[in-house]
ZATIZA-551366 format. One line per 10 residues: for each residue y, x, z of N, C-alpha, C. Coordinates in steps of 0.05 Angstrom, whole numbers, plus 5000, padded with zeros to 4 digits. Layout:
# residues N
Y/X/Z/Y/X/Z/Y/X/Z  ...
***
This chain:
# residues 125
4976/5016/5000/5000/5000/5000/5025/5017/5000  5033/5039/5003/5043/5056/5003/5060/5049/5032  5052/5039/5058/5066/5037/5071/5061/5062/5095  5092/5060/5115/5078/5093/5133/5081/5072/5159  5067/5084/5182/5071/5079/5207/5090/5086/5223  5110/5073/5222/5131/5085/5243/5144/5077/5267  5166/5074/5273/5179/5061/5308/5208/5060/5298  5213/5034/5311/5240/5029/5303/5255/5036/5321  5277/5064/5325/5292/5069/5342/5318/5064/5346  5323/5040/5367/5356/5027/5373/5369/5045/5390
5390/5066/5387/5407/5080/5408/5433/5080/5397  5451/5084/5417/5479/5076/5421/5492/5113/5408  5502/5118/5397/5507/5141/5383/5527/5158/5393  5535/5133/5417/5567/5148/5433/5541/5163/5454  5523/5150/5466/5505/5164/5490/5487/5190/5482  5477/5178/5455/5456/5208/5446/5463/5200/5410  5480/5223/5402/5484/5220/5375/5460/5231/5360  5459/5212/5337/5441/5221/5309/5427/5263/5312  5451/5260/5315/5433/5305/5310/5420/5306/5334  5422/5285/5359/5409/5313/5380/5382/5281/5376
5391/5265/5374/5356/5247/5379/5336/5263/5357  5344/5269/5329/5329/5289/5305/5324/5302/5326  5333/5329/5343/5326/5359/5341/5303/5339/5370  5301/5324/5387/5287/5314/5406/5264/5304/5388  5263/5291/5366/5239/5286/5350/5221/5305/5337  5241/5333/5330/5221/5355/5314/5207/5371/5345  5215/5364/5362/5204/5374/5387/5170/5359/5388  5173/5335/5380/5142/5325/5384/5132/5315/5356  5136/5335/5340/5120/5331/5310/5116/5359/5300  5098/5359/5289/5090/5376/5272/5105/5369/5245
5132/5384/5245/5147/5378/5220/5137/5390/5184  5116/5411/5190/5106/5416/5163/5080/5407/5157  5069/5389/5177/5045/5371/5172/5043/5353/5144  5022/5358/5127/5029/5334/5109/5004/5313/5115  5008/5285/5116/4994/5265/5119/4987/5270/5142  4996/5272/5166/4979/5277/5188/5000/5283/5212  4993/5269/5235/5004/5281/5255/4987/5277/5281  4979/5297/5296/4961/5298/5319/4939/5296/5303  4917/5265/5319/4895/5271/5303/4899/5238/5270  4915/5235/5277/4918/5212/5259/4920/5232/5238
4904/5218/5206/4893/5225/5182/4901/5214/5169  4927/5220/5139/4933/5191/5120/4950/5186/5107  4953/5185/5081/4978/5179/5082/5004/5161/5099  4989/5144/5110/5011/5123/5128/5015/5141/5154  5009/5160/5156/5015/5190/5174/5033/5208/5164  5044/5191/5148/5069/5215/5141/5084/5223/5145  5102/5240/5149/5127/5238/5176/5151/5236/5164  5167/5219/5168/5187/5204/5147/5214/5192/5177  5237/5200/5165/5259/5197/5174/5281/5168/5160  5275/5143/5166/5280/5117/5147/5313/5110/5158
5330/5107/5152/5349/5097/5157/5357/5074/5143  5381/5055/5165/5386/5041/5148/5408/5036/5140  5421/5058/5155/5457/5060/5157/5459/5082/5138  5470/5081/5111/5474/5105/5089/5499/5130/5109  5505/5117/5128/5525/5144/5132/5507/5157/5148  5483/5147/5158/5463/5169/5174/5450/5191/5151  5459/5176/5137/5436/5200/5109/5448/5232/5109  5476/5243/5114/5482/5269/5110/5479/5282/5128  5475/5265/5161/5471/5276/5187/5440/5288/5192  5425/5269/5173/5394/5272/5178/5391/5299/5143
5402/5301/5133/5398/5320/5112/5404/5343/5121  5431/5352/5138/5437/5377/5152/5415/5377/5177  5407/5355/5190/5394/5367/5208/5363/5374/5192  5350/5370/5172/5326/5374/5164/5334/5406/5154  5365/5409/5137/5369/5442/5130/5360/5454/5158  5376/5449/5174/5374/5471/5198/5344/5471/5214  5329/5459/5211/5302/5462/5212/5291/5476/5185  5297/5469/5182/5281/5489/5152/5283/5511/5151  5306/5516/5173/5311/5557/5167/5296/5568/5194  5290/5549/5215/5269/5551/5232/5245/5553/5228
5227/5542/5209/5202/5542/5194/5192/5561/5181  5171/5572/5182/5155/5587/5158/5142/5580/5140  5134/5551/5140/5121/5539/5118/5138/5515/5110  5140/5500/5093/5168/5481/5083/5161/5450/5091  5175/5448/5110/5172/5419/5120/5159/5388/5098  5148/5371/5113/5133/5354/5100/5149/5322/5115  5176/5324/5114/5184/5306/5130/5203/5290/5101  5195/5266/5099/5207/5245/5085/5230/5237/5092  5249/5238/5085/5275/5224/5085/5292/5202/5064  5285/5179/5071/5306/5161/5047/5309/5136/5066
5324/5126/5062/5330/5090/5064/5307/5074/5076  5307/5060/5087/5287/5050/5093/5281/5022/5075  5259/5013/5075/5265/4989/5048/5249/4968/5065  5231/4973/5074/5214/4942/5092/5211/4955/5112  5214/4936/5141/5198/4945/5169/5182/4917/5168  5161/4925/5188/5150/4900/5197/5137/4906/5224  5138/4888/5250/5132/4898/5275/5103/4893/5272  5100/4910/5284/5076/4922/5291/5055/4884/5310  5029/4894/5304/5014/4876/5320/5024/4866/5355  5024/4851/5365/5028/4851/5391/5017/4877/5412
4981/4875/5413/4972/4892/5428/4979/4925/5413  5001/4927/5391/5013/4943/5398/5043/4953/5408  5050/4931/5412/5071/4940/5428/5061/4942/5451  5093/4966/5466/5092/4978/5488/5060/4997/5493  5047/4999/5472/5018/5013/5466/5011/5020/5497  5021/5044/5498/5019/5058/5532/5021/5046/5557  5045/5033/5551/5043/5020/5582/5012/5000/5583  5004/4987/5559/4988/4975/5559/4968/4979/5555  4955/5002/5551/4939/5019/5554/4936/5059/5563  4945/5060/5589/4950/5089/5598/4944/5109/5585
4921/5098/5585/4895/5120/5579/4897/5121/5545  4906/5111/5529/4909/5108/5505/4914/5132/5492  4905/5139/5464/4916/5157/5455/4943/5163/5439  4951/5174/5438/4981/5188/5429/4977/5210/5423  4995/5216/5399/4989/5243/5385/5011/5279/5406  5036/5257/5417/5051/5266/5436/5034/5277/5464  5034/5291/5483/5028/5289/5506/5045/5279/5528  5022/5260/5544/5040/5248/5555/5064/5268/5574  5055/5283/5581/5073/5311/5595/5101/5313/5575  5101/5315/5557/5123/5316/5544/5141/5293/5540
5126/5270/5537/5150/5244/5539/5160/5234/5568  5153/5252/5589/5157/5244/5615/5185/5259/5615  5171/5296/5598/5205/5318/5602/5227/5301/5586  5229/5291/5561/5246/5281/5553/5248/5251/5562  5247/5243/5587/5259/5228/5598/5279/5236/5624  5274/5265/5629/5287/5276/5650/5303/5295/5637  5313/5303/5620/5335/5321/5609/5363/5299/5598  5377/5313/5597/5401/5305/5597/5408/5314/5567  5405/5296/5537/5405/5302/5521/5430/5319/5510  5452/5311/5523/5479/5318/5519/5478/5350/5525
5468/5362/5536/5468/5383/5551/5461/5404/5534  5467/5432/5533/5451/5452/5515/5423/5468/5531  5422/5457/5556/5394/5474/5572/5378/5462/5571  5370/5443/5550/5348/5431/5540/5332/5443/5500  5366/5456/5488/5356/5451/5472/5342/5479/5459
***
């Protein structure tokens, strides 16, 4: 179907602007993965950056440059427009809370740290 699996992220841009939520996301992806992230297999595993506001598009292009000069192999991360969402099944939302023990390609150790740093800050990044 050519569709990917993704999460629809609502944040306020005055609290955590566009560049630092990106550099908080390449923190828990494997940004030169292709079709794949953790143990998920696929094309709908693709790691893709969808917007739907065109003025996010030059913020998310400089931040993919400046990752790219971080990398040794050439990133596999999709970037365009977003064209359809559709929410996810019930028993998957809130996935984790609703199942602890569940898997995630993230550890849970790491989405606990980026709930305790102070994104604004540079002794996080």
């Amino acid at each position: 179907t050519g569709h990917a699996e993704t999460v629809k992220v609502v944040y306020d841009e005055e609290q955590l602007p566009l560049s630092v939520l990106l550099k908080l996301f390449y923190l828990i992806i494997d940004p030169t993965s292709v079709d794949k992230q953790g143990e998920d297999e696929g094309h709908q595993y693709r790691t893709g950056i969808y917007h739907t506001d065109p003025a996010d598009a030059p913020i998310i292009m400089v931040s993919l440059h400046e990752l790219a000069k971080e990398e040794l192999n050439p990133l596999a991360i999709e970037a365009c427009p977003l064209i359809h969402f559709y929410d996810a099944e019930e028993y998957h939302q809130d996935y984790l809370n609703k199942n602890p023990g569940g898997y995630c390609h993230v550890p849970l150790a790491q989405i606990m740290w980026v709930k305790t740093i102070d994104p604004m800050s540079d002794d996080w990044d």
